[in-house]
C-alpha beads as a LAMMPS data file, in Angstrom:
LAMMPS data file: protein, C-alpha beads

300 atoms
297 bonds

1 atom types
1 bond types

-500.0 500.0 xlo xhi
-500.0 500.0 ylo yhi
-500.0 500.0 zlo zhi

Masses

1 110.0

Atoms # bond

1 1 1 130.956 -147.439 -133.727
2 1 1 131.880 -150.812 -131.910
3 1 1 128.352 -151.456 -131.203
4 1 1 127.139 -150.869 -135.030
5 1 1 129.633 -153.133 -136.556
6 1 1 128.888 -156.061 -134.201
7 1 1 125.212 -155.079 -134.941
8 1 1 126.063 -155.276 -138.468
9 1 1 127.612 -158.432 -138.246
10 1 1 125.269 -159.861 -135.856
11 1 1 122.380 -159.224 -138.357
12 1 1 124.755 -160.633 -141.148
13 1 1 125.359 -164.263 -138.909
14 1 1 121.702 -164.953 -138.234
15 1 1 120.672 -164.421 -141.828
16 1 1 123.048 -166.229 -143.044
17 1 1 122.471 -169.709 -141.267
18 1 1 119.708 -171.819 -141.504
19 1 1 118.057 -173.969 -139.026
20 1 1 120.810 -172.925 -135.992
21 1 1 118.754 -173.047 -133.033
22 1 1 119.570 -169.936 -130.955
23 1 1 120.718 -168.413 -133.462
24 1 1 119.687 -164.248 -132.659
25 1 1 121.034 -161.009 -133.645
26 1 1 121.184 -159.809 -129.385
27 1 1 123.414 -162.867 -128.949
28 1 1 125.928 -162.218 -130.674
29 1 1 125.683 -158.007 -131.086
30 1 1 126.697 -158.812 -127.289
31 1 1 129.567 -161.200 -127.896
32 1 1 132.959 -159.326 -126.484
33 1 1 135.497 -162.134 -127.293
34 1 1 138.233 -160.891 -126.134
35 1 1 143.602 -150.158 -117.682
36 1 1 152.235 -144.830 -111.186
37 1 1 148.098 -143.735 -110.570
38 1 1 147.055 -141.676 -107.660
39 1 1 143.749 -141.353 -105.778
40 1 1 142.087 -138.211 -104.799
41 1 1 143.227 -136.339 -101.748
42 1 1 139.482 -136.636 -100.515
43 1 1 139.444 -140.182 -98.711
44 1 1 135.901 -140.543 -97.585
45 1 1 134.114 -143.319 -98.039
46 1 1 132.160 -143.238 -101.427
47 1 1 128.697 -144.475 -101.293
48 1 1 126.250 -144.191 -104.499
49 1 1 128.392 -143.437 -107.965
50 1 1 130.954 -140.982 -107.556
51 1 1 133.458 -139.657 -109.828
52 1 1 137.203 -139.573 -108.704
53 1 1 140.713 -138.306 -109.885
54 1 1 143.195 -141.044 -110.882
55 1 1 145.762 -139.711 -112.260
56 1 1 144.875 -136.405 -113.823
57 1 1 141.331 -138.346 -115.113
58 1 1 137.809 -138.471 -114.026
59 1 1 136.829 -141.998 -112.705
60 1 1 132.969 -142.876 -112.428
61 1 1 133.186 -145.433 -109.214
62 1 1 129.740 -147.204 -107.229
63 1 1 130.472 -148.766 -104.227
64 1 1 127.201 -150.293 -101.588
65 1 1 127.181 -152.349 -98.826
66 1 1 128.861 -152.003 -95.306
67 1 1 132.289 -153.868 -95.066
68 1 1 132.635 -156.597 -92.737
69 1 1 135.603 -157.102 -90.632
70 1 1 138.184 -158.717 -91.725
71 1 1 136.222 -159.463 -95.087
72 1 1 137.697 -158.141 -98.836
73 1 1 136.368 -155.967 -100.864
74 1 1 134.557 -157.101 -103.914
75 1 1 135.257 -155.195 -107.162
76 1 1 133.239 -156.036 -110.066
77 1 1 134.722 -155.246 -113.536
78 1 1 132.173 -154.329 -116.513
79 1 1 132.891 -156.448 -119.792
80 1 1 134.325 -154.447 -123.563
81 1 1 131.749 -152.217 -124.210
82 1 1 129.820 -151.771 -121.492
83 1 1 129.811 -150.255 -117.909
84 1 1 129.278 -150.256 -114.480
85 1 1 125.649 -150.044 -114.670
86 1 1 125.073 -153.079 -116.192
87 1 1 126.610 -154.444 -113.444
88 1 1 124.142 -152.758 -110.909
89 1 1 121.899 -155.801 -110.318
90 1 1 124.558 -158.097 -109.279
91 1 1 125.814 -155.055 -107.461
92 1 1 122.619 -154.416 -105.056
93 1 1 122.484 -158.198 -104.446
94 1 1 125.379 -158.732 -103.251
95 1 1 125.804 -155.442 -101.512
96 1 1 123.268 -156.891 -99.195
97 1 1 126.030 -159.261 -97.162
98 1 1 128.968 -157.350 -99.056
99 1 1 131.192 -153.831 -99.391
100 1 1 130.975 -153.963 -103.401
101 1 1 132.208 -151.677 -105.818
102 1 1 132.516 -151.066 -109.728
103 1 1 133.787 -149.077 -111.966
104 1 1 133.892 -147.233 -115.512
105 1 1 137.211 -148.177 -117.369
106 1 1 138.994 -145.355 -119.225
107 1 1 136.592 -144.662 -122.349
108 1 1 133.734 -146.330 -120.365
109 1 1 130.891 -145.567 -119.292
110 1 1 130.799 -142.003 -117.305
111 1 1 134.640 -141.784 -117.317
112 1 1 137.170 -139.763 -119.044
113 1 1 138.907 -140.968 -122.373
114 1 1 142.014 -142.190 -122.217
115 1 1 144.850 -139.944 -123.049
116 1 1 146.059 -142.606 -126.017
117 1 1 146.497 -146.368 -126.477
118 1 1 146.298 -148.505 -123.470
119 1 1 147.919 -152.279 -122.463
120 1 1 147.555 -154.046 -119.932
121 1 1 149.333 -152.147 -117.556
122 1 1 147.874 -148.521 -117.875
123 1 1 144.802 -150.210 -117.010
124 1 1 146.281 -152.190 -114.287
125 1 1 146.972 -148.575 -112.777
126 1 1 143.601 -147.029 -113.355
127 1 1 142.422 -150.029 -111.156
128 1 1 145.286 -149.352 -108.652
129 1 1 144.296 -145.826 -108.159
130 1 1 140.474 -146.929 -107.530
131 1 1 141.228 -149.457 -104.989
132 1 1 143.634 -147.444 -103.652
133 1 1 140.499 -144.880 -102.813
134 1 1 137.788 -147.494 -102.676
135 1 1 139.956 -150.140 -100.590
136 1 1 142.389 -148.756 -99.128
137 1 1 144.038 -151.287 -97.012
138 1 1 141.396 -153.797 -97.057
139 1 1 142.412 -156.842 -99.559
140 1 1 139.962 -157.355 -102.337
141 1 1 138.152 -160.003 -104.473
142 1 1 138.144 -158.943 -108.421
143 1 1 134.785 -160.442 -110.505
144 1 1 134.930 -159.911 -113.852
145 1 1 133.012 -160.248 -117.126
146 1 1 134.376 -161.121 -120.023
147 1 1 136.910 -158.069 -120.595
148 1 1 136.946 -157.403 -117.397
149 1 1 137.680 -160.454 -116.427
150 1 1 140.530 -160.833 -118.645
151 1 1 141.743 -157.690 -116.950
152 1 1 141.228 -159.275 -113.560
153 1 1 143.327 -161.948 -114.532
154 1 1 145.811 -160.101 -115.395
155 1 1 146.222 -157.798 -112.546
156 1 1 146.005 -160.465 -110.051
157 1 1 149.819 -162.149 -110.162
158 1 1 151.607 -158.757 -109.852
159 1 1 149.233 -157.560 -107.056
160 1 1 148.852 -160.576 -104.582
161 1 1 149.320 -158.544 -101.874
162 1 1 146.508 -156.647 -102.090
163 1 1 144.219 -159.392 -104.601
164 1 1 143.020 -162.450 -102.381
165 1 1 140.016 -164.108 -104.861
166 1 1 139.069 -164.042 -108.298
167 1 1 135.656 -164.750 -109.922
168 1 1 135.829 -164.839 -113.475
169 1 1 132.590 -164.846 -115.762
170 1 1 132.888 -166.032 -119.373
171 1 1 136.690 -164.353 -119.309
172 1 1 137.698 -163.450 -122.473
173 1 1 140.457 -165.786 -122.823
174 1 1 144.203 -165.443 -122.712
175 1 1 145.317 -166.393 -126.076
176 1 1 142.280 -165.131 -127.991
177 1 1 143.543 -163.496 -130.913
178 1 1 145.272 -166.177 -131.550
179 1 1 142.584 -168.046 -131.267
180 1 1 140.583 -166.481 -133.715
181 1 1 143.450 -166.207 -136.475
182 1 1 144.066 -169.903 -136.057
183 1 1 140.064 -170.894 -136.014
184 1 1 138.976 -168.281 -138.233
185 1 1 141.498 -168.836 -141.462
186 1 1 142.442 -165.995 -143.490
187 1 1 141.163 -167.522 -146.472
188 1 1 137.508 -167.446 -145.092
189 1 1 134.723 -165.189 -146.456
190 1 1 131.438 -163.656 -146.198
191 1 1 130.077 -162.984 -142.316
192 1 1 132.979 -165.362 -140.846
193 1 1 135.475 -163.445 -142.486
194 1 1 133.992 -159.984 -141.125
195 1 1 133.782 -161.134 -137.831
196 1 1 137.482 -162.194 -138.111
197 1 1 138.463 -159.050 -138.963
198 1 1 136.175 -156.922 -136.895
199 1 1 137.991 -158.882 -133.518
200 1 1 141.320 -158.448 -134.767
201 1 1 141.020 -154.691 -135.335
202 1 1 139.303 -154.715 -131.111
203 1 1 142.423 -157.008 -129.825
204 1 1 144.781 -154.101 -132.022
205 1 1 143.023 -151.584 -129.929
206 1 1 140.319 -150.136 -132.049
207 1 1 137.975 -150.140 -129.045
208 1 1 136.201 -147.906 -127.309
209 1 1 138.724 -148.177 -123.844
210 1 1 141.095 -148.039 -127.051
211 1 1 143.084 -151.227 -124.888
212 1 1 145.613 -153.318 -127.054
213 1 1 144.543 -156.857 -125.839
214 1 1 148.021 -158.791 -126.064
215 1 1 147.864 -162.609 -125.711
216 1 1 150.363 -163.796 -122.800
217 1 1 150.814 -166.929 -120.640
218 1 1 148.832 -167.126 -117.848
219 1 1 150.827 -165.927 -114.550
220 1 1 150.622 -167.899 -111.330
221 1 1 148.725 -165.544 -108.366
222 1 1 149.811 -167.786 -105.910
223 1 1 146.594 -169.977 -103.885
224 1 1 144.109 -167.565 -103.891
225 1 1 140.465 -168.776 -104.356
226 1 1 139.921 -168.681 -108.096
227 1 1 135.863 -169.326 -109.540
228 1 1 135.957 -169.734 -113.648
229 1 1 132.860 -169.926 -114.775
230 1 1 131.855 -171.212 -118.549
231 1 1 128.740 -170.028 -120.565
232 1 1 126.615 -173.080 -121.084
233 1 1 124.258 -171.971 -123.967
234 1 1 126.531 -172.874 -126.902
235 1 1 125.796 -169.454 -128.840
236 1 1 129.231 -168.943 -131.015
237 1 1 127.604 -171.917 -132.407
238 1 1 125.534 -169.974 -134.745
239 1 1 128.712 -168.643 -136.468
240 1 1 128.695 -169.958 -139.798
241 1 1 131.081 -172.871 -140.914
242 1 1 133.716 -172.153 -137.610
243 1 1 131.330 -172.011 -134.886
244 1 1 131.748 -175.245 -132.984
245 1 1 135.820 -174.198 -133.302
246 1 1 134.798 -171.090 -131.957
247 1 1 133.005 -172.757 -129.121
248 1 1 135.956 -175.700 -128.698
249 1 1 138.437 -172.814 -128.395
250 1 1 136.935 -170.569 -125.994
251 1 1 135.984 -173.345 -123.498
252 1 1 139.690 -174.144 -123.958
253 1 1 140.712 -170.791 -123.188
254 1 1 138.709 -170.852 -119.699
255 1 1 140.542 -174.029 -118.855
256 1 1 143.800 -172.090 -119.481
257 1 1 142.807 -169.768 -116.719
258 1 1 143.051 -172.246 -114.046
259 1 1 146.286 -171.928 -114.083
260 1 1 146.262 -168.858 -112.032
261 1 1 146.097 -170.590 -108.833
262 1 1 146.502 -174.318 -106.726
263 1 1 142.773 -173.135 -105.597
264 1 1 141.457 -172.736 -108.939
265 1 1 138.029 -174.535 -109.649
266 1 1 136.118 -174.329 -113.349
267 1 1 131.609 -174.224 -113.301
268 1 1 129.483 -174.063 -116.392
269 1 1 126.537 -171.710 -116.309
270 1 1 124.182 -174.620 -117.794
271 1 1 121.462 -171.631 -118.941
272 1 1 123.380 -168.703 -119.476
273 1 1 125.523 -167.126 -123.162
274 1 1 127.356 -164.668 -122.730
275 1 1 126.450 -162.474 -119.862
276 1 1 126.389 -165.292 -117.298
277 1 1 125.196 -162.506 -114.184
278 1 1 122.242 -161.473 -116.524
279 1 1 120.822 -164.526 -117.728
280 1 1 122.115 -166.627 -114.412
281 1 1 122.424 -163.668 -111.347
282 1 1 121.960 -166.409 -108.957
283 1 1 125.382 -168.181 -110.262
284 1 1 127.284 -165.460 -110.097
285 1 1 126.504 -164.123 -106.628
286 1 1 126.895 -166.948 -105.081
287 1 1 130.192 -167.775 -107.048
288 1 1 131.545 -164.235 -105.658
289 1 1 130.167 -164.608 -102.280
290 1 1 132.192 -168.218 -102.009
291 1 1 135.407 -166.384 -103.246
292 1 1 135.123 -163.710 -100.797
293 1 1 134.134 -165.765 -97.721
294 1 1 137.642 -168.282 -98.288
295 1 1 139.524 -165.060 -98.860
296 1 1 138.201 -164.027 -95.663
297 1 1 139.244 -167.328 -93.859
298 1 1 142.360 -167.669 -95.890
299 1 1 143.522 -164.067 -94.516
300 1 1 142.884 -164.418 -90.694

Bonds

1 1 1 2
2 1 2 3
3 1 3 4
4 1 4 5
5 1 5 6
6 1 6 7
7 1 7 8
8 1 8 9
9 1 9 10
10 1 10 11
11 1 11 12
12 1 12 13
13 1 13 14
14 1 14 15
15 1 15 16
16 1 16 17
17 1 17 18
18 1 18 19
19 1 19 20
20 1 20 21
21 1 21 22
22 1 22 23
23 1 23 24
24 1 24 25
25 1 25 26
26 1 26 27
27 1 27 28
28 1 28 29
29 1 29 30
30 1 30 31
31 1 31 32
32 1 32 33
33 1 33 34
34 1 36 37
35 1 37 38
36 1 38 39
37 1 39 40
38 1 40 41
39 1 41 42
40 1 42 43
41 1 43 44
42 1 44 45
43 1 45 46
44 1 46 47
45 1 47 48
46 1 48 49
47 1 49 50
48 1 50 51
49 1 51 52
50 1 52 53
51 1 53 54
52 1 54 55
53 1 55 56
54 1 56 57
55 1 57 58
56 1 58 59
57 1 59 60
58 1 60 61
59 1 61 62
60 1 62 63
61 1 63 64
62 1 64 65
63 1 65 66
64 1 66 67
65 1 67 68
66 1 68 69
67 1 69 70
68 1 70 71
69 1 71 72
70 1 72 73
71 1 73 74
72 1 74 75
73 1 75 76
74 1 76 77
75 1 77 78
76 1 78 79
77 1 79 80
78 1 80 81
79 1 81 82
80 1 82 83
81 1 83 84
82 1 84 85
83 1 85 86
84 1 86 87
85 1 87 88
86 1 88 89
87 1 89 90
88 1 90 91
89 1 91 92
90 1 92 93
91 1 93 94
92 1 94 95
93 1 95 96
94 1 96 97
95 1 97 98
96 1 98 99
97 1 99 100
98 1 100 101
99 1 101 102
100 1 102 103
101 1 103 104
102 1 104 105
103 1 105 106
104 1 106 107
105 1 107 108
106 1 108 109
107 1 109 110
108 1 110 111
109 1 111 112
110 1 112 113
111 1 113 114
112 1 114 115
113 1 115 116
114 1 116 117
115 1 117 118
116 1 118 119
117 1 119 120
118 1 120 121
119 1 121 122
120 1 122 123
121 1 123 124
122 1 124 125
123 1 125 126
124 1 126 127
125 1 127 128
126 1 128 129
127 1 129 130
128 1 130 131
129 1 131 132
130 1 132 133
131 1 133 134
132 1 134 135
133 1 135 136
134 1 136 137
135 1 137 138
136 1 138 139
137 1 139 140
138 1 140 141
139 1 141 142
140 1 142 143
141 1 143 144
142 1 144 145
143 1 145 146
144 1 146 147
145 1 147 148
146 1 148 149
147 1 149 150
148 1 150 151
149 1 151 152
150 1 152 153
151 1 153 154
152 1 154 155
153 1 155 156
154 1 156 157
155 1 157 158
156 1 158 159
157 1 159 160
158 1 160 161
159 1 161 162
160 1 162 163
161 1 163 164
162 1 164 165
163 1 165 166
164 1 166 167
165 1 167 168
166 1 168 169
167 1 169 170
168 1 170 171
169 1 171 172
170 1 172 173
171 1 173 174
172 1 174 175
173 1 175 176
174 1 176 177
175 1 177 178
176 1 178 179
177 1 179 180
178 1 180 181
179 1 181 182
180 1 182 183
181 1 183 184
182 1 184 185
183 1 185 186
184 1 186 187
185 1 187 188
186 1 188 189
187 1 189 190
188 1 190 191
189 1 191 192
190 1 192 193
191 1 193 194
192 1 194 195
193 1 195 196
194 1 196 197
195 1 197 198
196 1 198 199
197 1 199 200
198 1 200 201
199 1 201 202
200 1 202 203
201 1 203 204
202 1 204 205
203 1 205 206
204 1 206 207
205 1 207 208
206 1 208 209
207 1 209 210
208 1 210 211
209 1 211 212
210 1 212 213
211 1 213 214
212 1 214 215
213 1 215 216
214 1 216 217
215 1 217 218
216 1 218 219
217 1 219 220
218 1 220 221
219 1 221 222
220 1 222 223
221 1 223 224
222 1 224 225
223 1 225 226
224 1 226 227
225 1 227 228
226 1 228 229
227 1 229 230
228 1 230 231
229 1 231 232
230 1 232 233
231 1 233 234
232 1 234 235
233 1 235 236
234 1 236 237
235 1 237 238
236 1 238 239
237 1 239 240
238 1 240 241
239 1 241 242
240 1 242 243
241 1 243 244
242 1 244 245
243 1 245 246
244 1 246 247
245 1 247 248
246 1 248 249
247 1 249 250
248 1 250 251
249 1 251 252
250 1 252 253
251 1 253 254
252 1 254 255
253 1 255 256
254 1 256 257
255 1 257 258
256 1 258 259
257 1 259 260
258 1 260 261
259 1 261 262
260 1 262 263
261 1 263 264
262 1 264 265
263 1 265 266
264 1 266 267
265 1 267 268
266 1 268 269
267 1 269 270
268 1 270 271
269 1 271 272
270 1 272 273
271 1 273 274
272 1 274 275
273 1 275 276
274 1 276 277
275 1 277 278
276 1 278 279
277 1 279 280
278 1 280 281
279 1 281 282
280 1 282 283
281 1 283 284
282 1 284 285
283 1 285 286
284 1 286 287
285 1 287 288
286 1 288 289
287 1 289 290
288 1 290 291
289 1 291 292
290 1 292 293
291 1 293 294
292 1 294 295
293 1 295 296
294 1 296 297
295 1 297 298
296 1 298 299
297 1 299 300
């Protein structure tokens, strides 16, 4: 249903606005603005997609690569919407050098539905419970897109014993649904007004991970490396009337996420929308290995 109405409104946009370079029904069908758990008895190591019990619920989990001593483990987390095998690519490439591992949220992908409405934390534990089976011990480096990045960056200040690097990829920003009442004014109409509504009703939880996405302040995770990186294709743009505020705001809202950290550094994806490891793979593995090799230093 999620994936019609930002069809719907997709289509809507792009006929709507003349002469907006860029401006294609893909870009923005795939615009995501914006879960104590226990592991399985069975601890051996998972190779290839395997599902898991957290909790009473069936986790799909993919980990690759051989660890390296003394090195974290990277955990890539899929954007709203999507699921861990869109994430395969980046996966395989940097399993080459790397221990990496994703996973289906609750009402993602290959894994159960959650039992009711999610926040923040019921997710948080889901993750706990995977890295509890996937990590044990080891310290790990979150990279996450969009949603998942959000997520990341959310988990990361309560967890710093176990979290040593972030990599966040077009993060759907902290204060976003705020951002979009305040950009997007009540008073608007036609496809702007839709797509105001449409993002309201996913930040209220009428998703498919069915996650209430609460704005918050941005919590300090200590001095952990921290890679933001910024679409650089300007694709809100094609949003009629509000999107250069819709752009304005959400480069605003990956500035807010340096915050998390004294080691925090901000990139911009110069060729990349959205999905900055599809259209720019190169960026984003090499953003993650970076994270992962100071983590590594920082931790000896």
């Amino acid at each position: 249903m999620l994936r019609k109405r930002k069809a719907f409104l997709a289509a809507a946009l792009c006929g709507t606005v003349i002469g907006v370079s860029g401006c294609n029904a893909d870009s923005l069908e795939n615009w995501d603005p914006l879960a104590p758990a226990s592991s399985t008895p069975d601890a051996s190591p998972i190779t290839g997609a395997r599902k898991i019990d957290v909790a009473g619920r069936s986790v799909n989990v993919s980990c690759s690569g051989e660890p390296a001593k003394g090195e974290p483990v990277v955990m890539l987390m899929h954007g709203g919407g999507d699921g861990l095998d869109k994430l395969a690519a980046l996966q395989k490439t940097l399993s080459e050098q790397h221990r990496v591992c994703s996973y289906d949220r609750l009402g993602a992908g290959a894994s159960d539905q959650p039992q009711g409405p999610q926040d923040f934390a019921a997710a948080g534990r889901t993750l706990t419970g995977v890295l509890d089976r996937v990590a044990g011990d080891s310290p790990v480096v979150l990279a996450g897109h969009s949603l998942g990045g959000l997520l990341a960056a959310r988990y990361a200040p309560g967890h710093q014993d176990r979290v040593k690097g972030l990599v966040l990829m077009d993060a759907t920003p902290p204060t976003m649904a705020a951002d979009i009442a305040r950009t997007i004014p009540e008073s608007a109409t036609g496809p702007a007004a839709e797509l105001r509504a449409q993002n309201l009703a996913m930040f209220q939880g009428q998703n498919p991970e069915k996650l209430v996405i609460a704005d918050g302040k941005v919590l300090s995770a200590g001095d952990i490396p921290v890679e933001v990186i910024q679409h650089g294709k300007p694709y809100l743009a094609a949003v009629p009337t509000y999107g250069a505020r819709l752009e304005k705001a959400w480069a605003a809202g990956q500035r807010k996420w340096l915050a998390l950290s004294s080691g925090s550094k901000l990139s911009t994806a110069a060729n990349s929308g959205h999905y900055i490891y599809l259209d720019q793979p190169e960026v984003a593995a090499q953003a993650v290995a970076r994270v992962t090799a100071q983590a590594a230093r920082q931790g000896r």
